[in-house]
N, C-alpha and C positions, 0 to 999 in steps of 0.2 A: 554271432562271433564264433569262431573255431574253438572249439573245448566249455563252448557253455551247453548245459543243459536244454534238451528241449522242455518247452513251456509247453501243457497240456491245453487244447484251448479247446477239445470236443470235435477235432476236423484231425482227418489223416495227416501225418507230415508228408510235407514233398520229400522224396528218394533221396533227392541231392542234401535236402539241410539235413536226414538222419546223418548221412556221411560228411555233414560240415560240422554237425554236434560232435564227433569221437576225434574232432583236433585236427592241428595244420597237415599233418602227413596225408589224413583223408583230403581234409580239405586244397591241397596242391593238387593229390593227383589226378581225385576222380571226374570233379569238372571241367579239367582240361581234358581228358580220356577223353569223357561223354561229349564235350563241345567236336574234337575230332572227328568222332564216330557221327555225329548229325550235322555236320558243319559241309558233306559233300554236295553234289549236284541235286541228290531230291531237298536239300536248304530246308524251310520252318517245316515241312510235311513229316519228312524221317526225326527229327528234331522228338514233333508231338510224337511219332510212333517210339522214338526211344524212349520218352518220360511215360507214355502209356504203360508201357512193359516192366519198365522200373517199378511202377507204382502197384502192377500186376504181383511180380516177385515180391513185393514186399507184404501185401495182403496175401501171397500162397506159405510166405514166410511164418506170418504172423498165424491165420490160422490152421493149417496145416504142419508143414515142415519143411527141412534142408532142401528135403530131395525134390520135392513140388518145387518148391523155391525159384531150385537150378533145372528144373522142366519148363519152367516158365518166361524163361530168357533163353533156352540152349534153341540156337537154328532158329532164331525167332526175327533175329538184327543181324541182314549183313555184315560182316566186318566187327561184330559183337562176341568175340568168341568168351571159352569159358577161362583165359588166362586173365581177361578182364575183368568180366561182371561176377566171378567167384569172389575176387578182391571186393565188389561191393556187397555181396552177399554176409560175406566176412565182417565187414567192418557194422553191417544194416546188423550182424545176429549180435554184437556186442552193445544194441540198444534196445533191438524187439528180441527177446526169446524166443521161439519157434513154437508151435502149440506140439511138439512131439520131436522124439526122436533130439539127434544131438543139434549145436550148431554148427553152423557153416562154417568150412573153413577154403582158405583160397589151395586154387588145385591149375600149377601151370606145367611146362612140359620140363621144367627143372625138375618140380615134383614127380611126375608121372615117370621120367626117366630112373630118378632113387626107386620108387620101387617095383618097376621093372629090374634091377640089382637085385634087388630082395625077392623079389620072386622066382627069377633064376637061377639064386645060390640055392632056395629051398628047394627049388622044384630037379638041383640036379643031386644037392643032398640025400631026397625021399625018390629018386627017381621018377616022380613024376612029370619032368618036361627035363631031359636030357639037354638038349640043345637049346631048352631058352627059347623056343619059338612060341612058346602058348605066354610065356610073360611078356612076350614080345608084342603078341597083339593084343593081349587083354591092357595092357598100359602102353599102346601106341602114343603118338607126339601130340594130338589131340582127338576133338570131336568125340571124347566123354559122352555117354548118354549118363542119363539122370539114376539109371541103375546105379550104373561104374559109381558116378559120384557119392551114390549111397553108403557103396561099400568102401570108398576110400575114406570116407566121415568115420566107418563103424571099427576101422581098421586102428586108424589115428588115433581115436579118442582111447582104443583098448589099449592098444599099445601105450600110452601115456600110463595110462591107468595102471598096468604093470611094471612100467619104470618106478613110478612113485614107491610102488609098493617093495620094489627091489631094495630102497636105500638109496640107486645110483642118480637118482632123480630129484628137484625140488620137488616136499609132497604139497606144495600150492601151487604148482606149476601146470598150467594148463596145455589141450594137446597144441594149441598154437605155438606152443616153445619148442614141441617136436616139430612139426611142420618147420619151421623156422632153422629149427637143426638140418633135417633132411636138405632143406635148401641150399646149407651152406659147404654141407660136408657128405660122402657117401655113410649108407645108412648100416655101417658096420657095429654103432653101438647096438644098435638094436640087438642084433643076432651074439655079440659078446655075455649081453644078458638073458640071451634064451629068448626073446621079444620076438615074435614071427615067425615062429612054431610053424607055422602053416602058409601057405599064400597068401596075399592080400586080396583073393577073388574065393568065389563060393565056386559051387558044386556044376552051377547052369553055365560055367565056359568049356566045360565039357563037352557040351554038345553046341559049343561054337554057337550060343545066343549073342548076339552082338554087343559085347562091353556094357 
């Protein structure tokens, strides 16, 4: 049932009931997604390849972290991109903790757009990207690698982390409520509170390493 508990019985959970334990929202969207996504022309075969990989992510989730996780699914399932299976990545890290590093959170081209904003105001602030072209492709519209995802986990969760500490923020307020914010609005609190000081990419898109 949607919002009960999973029961430990000594066997992995299927990918689908982790995301039918955290309630109807999972539970509406992600198995109708996943029925889409395996429901084409290769029928029961891509089916078993999506639940493989699902089940894949959730053990690189579990013992590892985010960013295996989202290495684990990204470019793996046609038609699988990361504006979907983040959402399950998201909702799978609010029952498995990761064994490292932060959890996952969902990353679509809404997202990626906000802080491409935010990297542009800094980067024409500190002069270092006048014209917005280096935010431009370090947060293109998609096809993330599992880097980029890295650094947009480390960005999120500090920035939250900063908020709280400002006052301007709930201090039980997780980075999902930023995320959440960005989503709906441009990412101008941020920068009112000093929050993104710097880019939201490291040192290595300098020399134009691939996102």
């Amino acid at each position: 049932m949607p919002g009960q508990a999973l029961k430990s019985t000594g066997e992995e959970p299927h990918p689908i009931d982790i995301a039918h334990a955290r309630g109807p929202l999972v539970a509406a969207s992600l198995p109708q997604e996943a029925e889409a996504i395996a429901g084409g022309t290769a029928g029961a075969g891509r089916a078993e390849v999506l639940d493989a990989a699902l089940a894949t992510a959730v053990t690189a989730l579990r013992e590892h972290g985010s960013r295996e996780a989202y290495a684990a699914l990204h470019r793996h399932i046609p038609g699988f991109g990361p504006s979907f299976f983040t959402k399950f990545l998201y909702f799978t890290g609010t029952t498995l903790a990761p064994a490292h590093g932060p959890r996952p959170l969902i990353l679509d081209r809404v997202l990626s757009r906000r802080l491409r904003m935010l990297a542009a105001a800094v980067g024409r602030d500190t002069g270092q990207d006048p014209d917005g072209s280096l935010a431009a492709w370090v947060w293109a519209d998609g096809n993330w690698s599992a880097h980029r995802y890295g650094v947009y986990l480390s960005f999120l969760h500090s920035a939250a982390r900063q908020l709280a500490a400002g006052g301007g923020w709930p201090s039980g307020a997780g980075p999902d409520l930023l995320e959440c914010a960005l989503f709906g609005s441009p990412p101008s609190c941020l920068r009112a509170d000093g929050v993104g000081s710097a880019p939201p990419h490291d040192s290595s898109t300098s020399g134009r390493g691939r996102r």
